[in-house]
C-alpha positions as CSV (number, residue, x, y, z in Angstrom):
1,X,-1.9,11.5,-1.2
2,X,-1.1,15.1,-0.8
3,X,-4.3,16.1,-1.4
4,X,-6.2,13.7,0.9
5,X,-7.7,11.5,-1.9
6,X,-6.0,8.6,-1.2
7,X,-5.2,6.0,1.5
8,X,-2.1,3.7,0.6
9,X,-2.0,0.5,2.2
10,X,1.6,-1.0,2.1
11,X,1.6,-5.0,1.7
12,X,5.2,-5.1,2.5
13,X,7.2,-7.4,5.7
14,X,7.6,-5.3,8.7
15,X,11.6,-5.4,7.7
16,X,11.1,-3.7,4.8
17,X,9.2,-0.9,6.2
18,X,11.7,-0.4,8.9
19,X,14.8,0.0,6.0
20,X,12.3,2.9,3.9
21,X,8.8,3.6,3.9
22,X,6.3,5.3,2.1
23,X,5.0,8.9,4.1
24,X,1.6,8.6,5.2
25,X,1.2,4.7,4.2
26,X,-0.2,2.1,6.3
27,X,1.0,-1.4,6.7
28,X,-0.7,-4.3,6.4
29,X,1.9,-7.2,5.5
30,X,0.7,-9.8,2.4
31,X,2.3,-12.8,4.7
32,X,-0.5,-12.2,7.0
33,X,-2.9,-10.0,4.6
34,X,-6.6,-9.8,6.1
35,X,-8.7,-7.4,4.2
36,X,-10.8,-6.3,7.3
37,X,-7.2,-5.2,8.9
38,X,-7.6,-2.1,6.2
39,X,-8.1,0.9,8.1
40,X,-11.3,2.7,7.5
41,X,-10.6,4.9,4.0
42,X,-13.1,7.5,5.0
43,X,-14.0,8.6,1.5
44,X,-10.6,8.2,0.1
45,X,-9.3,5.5,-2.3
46,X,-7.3,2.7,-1.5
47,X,-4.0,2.2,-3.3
48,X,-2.0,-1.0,-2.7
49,X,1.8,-0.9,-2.8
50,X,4.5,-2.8,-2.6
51,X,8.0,-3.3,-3.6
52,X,7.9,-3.1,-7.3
53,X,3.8,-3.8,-7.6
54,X,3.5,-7.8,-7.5
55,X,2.1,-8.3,-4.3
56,X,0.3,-5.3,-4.5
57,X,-2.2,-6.9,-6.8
58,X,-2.4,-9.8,-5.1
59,X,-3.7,-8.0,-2.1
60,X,-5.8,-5.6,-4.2
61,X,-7.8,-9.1,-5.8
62,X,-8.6,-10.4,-2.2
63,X,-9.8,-7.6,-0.4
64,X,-12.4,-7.9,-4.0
65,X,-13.0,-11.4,-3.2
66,X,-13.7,-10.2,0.3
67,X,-16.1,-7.9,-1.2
68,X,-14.4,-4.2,-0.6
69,X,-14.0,-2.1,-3.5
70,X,-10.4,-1.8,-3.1
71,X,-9.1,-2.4,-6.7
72,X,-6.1,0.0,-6.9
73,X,-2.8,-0.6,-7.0
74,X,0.5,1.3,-7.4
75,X,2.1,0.2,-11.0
76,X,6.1,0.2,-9.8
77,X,5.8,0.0,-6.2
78,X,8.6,1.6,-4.2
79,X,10.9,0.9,-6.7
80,X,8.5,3.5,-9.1
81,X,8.1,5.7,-6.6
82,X,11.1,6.7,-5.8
83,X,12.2,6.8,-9.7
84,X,9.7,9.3,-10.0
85,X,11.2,11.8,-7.2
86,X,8.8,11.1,-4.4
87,X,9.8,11.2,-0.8
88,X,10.3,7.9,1.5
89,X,10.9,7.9,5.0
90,X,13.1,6.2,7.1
91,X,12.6,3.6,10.2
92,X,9.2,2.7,8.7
């Protein structure tokens, strides 16, 4: 994400965003998931995440079966993410 290569779409519930979110990310919530509600990537990849990387896959297969390319998803989800060291914000 540093980098610019990549556009992280967060699937999670408005609620959870607002208690720690992920810099950068955009929400689109699963409950109401619409795959032409994904922001434009312009040229970067689009990486799912979630929680702990559930519903992150279920959003990645329908925006497939919607026909966009978007078929990556981030293994671990928040819970990964900040195991590995990275940097959440607060307030969503």
């Amino acid at each position: 994400m540093a980098e610019g290569r990549y556009l992280l779409v967060d699937v999670r519930e408005p609620n959870e965003v607002a208690a720690e979110a992920y810099p950068g990310g955009v929400v689109v919530p699963l409950s109401t998931f619409d795959p032409q509600a994904i922001p434009d990537p312009q040229g970067k990849d689009v990486v799912f995440a979630c929680r702990s990387g559930k519903r992150s896959v279920t959003a990645s297969l329908a925006a497939q079966v919607a026909g966009l390319p978007h078929d990556k998803h981030l293994a671990g989800g928040m819970l990964g993410w900040k195991a590995a060291g990275l940097p959440t914000k607060a307030g969503g």
